[in-house]
Each structure stands twice: as structure tokens, then as C-alpha cells.
N, C-alpha and C positions, 0 to 999 in steps of 0.2 A: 335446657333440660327436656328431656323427651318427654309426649305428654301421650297418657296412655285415653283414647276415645270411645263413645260409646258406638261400637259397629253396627252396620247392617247385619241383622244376621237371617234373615225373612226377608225378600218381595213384600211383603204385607207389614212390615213394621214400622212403625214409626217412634219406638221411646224402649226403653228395656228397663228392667228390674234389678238389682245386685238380686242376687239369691242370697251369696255368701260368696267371702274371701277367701281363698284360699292362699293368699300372701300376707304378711302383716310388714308396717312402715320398718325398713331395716331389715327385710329378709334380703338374702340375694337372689336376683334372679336371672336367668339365662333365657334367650333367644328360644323361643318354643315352650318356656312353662306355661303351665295354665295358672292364669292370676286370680280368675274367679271364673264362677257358673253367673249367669245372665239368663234369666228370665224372662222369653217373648213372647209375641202374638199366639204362637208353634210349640212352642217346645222350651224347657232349658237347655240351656247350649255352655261347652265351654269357650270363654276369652282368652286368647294363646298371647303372649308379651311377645311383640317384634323387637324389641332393643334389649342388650343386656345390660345389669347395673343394679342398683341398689334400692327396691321401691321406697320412694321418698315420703310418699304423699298420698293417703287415700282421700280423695274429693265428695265420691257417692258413697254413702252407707249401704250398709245390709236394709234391705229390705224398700231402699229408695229408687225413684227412676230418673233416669235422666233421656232426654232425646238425642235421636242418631248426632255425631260431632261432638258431643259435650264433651268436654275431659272431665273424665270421673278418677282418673291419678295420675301419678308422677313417676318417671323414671328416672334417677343421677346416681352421683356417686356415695350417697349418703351423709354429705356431711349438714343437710340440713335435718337428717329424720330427728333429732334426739328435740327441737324443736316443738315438731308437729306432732307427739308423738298422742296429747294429749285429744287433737283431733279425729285422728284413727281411731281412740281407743271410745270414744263416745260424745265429743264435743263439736258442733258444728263447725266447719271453718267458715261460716259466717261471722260467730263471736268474736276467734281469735282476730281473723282481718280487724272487726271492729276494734280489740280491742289495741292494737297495734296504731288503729290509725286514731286511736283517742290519745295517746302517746304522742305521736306528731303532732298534732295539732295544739297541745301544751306544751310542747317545744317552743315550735313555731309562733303561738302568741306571746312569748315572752317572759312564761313563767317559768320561775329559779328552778336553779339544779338540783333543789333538794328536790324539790316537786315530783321533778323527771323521776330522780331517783327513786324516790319511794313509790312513785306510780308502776314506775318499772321493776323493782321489787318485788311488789303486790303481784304485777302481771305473772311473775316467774314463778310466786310460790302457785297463783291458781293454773300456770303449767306443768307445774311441776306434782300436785296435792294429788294425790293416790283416788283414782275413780273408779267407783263400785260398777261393775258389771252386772245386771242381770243376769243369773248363769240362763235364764232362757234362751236367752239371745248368744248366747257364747258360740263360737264357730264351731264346725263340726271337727272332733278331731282333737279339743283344745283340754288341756288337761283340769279335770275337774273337780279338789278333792282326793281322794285313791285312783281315780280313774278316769280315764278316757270316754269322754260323751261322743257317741256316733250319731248321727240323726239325719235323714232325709230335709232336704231345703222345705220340702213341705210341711214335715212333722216340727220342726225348729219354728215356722213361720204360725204354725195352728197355735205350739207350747206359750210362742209371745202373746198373738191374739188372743191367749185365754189365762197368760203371767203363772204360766206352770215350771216348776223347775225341773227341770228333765233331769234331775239328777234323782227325783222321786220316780225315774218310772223305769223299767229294766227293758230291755227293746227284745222285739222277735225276731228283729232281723235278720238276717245274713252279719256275722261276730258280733253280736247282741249291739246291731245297726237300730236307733230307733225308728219305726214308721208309722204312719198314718193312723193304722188300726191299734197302736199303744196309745196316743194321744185321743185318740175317740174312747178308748175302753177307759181311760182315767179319768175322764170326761164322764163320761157314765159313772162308774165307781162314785164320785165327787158329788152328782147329783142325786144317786140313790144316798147316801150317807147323809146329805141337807134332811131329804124327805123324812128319814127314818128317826134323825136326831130328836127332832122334838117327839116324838114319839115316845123315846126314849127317858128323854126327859119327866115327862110328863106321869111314870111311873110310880105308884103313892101318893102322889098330889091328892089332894083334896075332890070330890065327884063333881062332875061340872051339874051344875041348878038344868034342872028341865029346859028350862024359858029358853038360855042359849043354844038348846039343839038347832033351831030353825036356823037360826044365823049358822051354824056349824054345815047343816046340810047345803048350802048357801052355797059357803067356800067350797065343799067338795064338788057340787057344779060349775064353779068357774070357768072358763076358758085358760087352758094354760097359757105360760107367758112366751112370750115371742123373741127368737135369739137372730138376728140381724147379722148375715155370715156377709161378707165383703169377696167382691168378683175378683179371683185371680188375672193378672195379664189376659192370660191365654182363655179362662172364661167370658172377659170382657170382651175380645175380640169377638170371638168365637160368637159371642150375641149381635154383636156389632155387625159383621159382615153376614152373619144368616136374616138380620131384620132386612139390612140393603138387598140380600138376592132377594125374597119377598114381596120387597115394595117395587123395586125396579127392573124384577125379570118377570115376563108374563109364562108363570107356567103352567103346562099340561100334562098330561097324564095318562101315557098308553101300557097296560097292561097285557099278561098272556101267563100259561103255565106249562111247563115245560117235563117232560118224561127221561126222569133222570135214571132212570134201571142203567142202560147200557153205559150212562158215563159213572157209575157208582161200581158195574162191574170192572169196566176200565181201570179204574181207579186202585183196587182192589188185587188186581193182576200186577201195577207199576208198584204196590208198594209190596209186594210178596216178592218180586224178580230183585227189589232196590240191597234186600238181608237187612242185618242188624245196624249194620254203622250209615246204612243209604239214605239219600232224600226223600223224603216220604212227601208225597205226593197230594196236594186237599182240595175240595173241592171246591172252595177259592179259586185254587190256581189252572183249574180247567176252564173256570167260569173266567176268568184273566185270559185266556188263551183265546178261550171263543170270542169275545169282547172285541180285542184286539184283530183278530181277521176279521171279522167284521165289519170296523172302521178301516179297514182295508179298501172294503167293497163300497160302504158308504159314509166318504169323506168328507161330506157337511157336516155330519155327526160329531167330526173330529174338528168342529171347530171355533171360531169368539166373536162376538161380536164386540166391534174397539172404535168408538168415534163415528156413530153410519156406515161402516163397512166390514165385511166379512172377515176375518181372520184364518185362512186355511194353515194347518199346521198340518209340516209333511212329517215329523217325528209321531208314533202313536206312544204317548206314555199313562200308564193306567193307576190313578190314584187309589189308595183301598183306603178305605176309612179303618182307622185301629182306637178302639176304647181304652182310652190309659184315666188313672184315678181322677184327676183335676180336670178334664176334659176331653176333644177329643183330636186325632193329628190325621194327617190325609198323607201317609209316605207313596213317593212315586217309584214304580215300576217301569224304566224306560225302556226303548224298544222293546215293548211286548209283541209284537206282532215278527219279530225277527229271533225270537229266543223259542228254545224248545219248554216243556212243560216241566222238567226238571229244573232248569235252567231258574225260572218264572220261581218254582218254589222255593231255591234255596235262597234267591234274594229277597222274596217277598219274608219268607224266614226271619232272615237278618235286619230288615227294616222292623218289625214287627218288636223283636226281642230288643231292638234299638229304642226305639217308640218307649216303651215298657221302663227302659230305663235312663231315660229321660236324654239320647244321646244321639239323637237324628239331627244332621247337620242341614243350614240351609239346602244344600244341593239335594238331600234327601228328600225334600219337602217343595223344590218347585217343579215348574214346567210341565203340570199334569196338564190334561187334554181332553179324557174321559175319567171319569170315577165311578167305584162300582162299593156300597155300603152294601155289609153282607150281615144279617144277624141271622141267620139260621141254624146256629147254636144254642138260641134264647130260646127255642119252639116258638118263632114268631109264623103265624099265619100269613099275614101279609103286610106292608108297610110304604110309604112312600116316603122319598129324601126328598132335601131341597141343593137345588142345583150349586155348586162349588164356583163361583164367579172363580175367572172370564171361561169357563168349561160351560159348552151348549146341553149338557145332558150329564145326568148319573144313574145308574141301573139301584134299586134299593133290590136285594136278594134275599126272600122270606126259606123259614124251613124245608126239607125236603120232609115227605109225611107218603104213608103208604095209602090208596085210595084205589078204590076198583072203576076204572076206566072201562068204554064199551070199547072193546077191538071185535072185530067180525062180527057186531052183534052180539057177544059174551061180556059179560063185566071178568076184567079180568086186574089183579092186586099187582100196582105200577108204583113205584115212586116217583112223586110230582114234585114240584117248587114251581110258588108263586111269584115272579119276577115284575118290577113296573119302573120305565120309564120316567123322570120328571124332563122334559123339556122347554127349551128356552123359545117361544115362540116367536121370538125375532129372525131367529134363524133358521127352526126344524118347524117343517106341517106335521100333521097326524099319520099320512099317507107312507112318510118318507122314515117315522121311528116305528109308524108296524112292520116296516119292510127292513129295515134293521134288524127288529126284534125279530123277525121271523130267520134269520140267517143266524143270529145269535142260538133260536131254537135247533134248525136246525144241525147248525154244527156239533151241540150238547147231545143232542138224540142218536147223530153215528160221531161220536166223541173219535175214532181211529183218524177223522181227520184232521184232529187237532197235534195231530203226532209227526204230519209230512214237513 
């Protein structure tokens, strides 16, 4: 019987998550469906079935992890699903083995048929006996009631965490999909209502005595209470590998600010010439472009430190950091230093919208080199990253802001961005990333050469 594994689906992984099934035991399945979403280090990803056949056997639960190899199901011809059926639906397949193998072993020592039989009985009706679902928990998609529950693997995951039945909440989604921000506002809803009830209550009651004021004023100083939220996958990571670059990369910190007028009018002119349906052009993906020829010029920038020794990588692929809801993902831009600025934006585009919806594939997400975290959308003044193991540097990219500069002795109104360096000082001096940054400057400053 074909056994369906938990894959790699990250460099970085070591265990995944079910998110949710999207097969149930006795579905059919073909060569290429997607059996479930998987939840890692990165990203949710989907699991594609290599065999076709009849899923027999769910091993891993929603919401459970198993490490790379594990077989988390089963693929055959179906004739054992009607079995198992009680496992899939909410029953450990721990119990059942156990209780199978308590069965044998009353065989086996020699106790009567009747024994067998009525134990075996027993076993049938508790696999056979109707088990109540949580609709919390119910898969996305599964009919619920009059209707169809839609939900986000995150919104399904908060509803359990907090035993809400998503059949109370109507979703905002994309065909009234539920997400995140239904589950927080019900959330809220639920806690204002506690508050207000006794309040409510308390309407005619009798006047409270003097004396109790103090104690009353008491409680309303309290400190509120404390809700203990549990790390997703990809947040545990995500702490896990920023503590290790921390403790085990010696970093530093070279700053500069850079006169972005001429790459903002550039800009400006690419996306006037692109029309309505064209690639719009951002200044991301200028700051991509400069990056990129730049580790052209200077190759240690572009590279790892692995075991005492240097890593020179001759591909330049340029990671962008992208904020999605539960954390944050680093999709790669490969050969940027060989793509034109169009080119740079519509893939960065589609990683981005990919990111967003939870759909960046391993390949999306390795083999960066440099990485460039840009918040100058936040109106951030300025900021520094911490470097992206095994990548020797990332550029953190603050606001561009308008500010009168002396040119010729005149102050004269320039747009600036503050840009800084975090460096891996195993690898890069101070010397060697101002002289980076200074190529990185100036290519942004006559931006026309980011275009040959």
C-alpha cells in the first residue's frame, strides 16, 4: 500500500504541521491532487499525491506535526477505508492499533470464543458509534447545517484555539471565506459582552453599602488578565533562526543616505510609458536592480560562511522580505543582476501576491544570497535587520522623506532614504560594505544605469 510522507518542503524544515485535509479516507484520488496544505518553517504549502487510488488512511491529524519521512497516510484500493473510517474522523490510530492488539492477545492466551466475540463486538460497535465533530474544527469546505463553512487554515486554527463555532460568524472574505479578522472581531464582540453583562445584570439590584467602594475601586485597578497565544510553525522558526543569527553571527553596521529625486523621477516616466494594463515599476525593484549589480562588483558581499570557509556564490539571487499575517517569508528573486527592471518587478509582483496567499513553493523561498527588508511604506525613519543565515549581509531600507540637502552651498528640497547595512563579520570588514554601499548609492543617484 503506498504510503503517503511528510516531505521536505523548506531547506530549513525539519517537521510540518497538517493545516487541513483536503481528502477524506474513501475519497478518490489521482496522481497530482492536492491531498492537504502543510504547514512549515516558510510558508503553507500544498502536498500533491504521487500515486493514484483510494485514500485509505489518515495517520496525522489537522492541526498535528509529524517530522520529514513520517507517513502521515495511506494510499490503496479502498477496501480497508470503511474500517479506519473512525480514525480519520477524530480517533487516534493509537487506540484503534491498541485496541486490535488487546483482541489478540485474548485470543492468544486462551480465552473462549465467546470472549473473542463479544470483545470483538464491543470493538465494532466503538467503530462503528457516530462521533461528534467540533464544527470548529470541521474542514474547510465541509458542509455545515444550510451551508458551506469557508475558512482560512489560520482562522479554523484561532476558532479551535478559542472553541468558537464558525458557524456563528459570517466571513469577509473573498465568497464569504472566513479570515482572521472575523475571528479577532468575535473575539472582541465575546469579550465586550462578558464585560458589559454584569453590568447589566446588576440593574435594580439593591445599592451597594459604602464600605464596599474601596474594594470595588480595587478591582478596577487590577492588572488585566493575561491570554497566552501559542507560536505558529513558521513563528517558532522564525524566532529560532533570528535568536541563532544573533548569538552566532558577529554583526555590524554600516549606514549612508541616499538621493532618490532622480530614481523616483525615473520611476515615474517607466510607469507613465508602461499604460493601463503594464508592469508598474517600485521602488523596491530599482533598489533590487542596484543591489544586484553591485554584488556584481563586489563578490564577497555575495557570499557564506560554511564550516571555516568562504562560500562564493556565482548566481546573485536577492531575497525581499514580505510581511504576511502569522509572520514573515523572504521569496527569492533569482538572477537579478541578469533581468531588466521590469522583468525584476513582475516576478517580485508574483512572489509577493504568492506570499500573501500562502502559496510560495519551496523553490520560491531558497537559495537567496543577499536580502534587502524594505519598510518605507511604514514612514519608517530608519531601521536595521538581522542578517538571514547562511546570506553575509541584508540591506534594511527606511522611508524616502523630502529634506533640503546643501548642493552648491544652497539647501536645496531632495528626496532621501536612509539605507544600513547588517554585516556578518566573519566574512565582510567595514571598509569593504561602505564601498558596496557606495556603488549601491551611486547607481540609485544616475538610476538610467540600471536600465543597460
Amino acid at each position: 500500500m503506498p504510503e503517503v510522507t511528510m516531505p521536505r518542503l523548506s531547506d530549513t524544515m525539519q517537521e510540518g504541521t497538517i493545516a487541513r485535509w483536503l481528502k477524506k479516507p474513501g475519497d478518490r484520488v489521482e496522481r497530482g491532487d492536492v491531498l492537504a496544505e502543510i504547514e512549515t518553517d516558510k510558508a503553507t504549502m500544498e502536498l500533491q499525491a504521487y500515486e493514484s487510488g483510494v485514500l485509505e488512511k489518515i495517520l496525522v491529524q489537522e492541526g498535528e506535526s509529524a517530522p520529514i519521512g513520517q507517513v502521515i497516510a495511506l494510499i490503496g484500493s479502498g477496501a480497508t477505508v470503511s474500517g479506519q473510517e473512525e480514525t480519520s474522523v477524530g480517533r487516534p490510530a493509537s487506540q484503534t492499533t491498541t485496541a486490535s492488539s488487546t483482541a489478540g492477545r485474548t485470543t492468544g492466551s486462551g480465552g473462549s470464543g465467546a470472549e473473542v466475540s463479544q470483545e470483538a463486538s464491543s470493538s465494532r460497535q466503538r467503530a462503528t458509534a457516530p462521533v461528534e465533530v467540533p464544527s470548529s474544527i470541521a474542514p474547510v469546505g465541509q458542509e455545515n447545517g444550510d451551508r458551506v463553512i469557508k475558512a482560512s487554515p489560520l482562522a479554523r486554527r484561532l476558532a479551535e484555539e478559542h472553541n468558537i463555532d464558525l458557524r456563528q460568524i459570517r466571513g469577509s472574505g473573498p465568497g464569504g471565506r472566513i479570515v482572521r479578522d472575523d475571528i479577532e472581531a468575535f473575539l472582541e464582540s465575546r469579550r465586550t459582552a462578558t464585560v458589559t453583562a454584569p453590568a447589566e445584570a446588576g440593574v435594580g439590584a439593591a445599592p451597594v453599602p459604602p464600605v464596599a467602594a474601596p474594594a470595588a475601586a480595587a478591582e478596577v485597578g487590577a492588572a488585566p488578565a493575561e491570554e497566552l497565544v501559542p507560536l505558529s510553525r513558521m513563528q517558532a522558526t522564525i524566532a529560532r533562526r533570528l535568536t541563532e543569527s544573533k548569538q552566532t553571527i558577529p554583526h555590524f553596521y554600516v549606514s549612508t543616505e541616499i538621493d532618490m529625486t532622480e530614481a523616483l523621477a525615473l520611476r515615474r516616466q517607466l510607469n507613465e510609458s508602461a499604460g493601463e494594463g503594464g508592469v508598474k515599476v517600485s521602488v523596491n525593484d530599482l533598489i533590487i536592480k542596484a543591489c544586484a549589480l553591485a554584488l556584481e562588483k563586489f563578490p564577497e558581499v555575495n557570499s557564506s560562511y560554511r564550516d571555516g570557509q568562504f562560500v562564493r556564490h556565482q548566481a546573485i539571487n536577492i531575497g525581499i522580505a514580505v510581511d504576511i499575517p502569522n509572520g514573515l517569508v523572504v521569496p527569492v528573486v533569482r538572477d537579478a543582476n541578469l533581468k531588466g527592471v521590469r522583468t525584476i518587478a513582475r516576478e517580485a509582483r508574483a512572489l509577493i501576491e504568492k506570499a500573501h496567499a500562502g502559496k510560495l513553493t519551496p523553490a520560491d523561498l531558497s537559495g537567496g544570497t543577499f536580502s534587502i527588508s524594505n519598510m518605507g511604506m511604514l514612514d519608517v525613519s530608519e531601521f536595521i535587520a538581522v542578517i538571514n543565515p547562511p546570506e553575509a549581509a541584508i540591506m534594511a531600507v527606511a522611508s524616502v522623506r523630502r529634506t533640503f540637502v546643501p548642493i552648491n552651498d544652497q539647501p536645496v528640497l531632495r528626496d532621501m532614504m536612509h539605507v544600513t547595512v547588517s554585516a556578518d563579520h566573519r566574512i565582510l570588514y567595514g571598509a569593504t560594505v561602505a564601498r558596496f554601499l557606495q556603488e549601491v548609492k551611486r547607481l540609485l543617484q544616475n538610476p538610467f544605469s540600471l536600465l543597460g
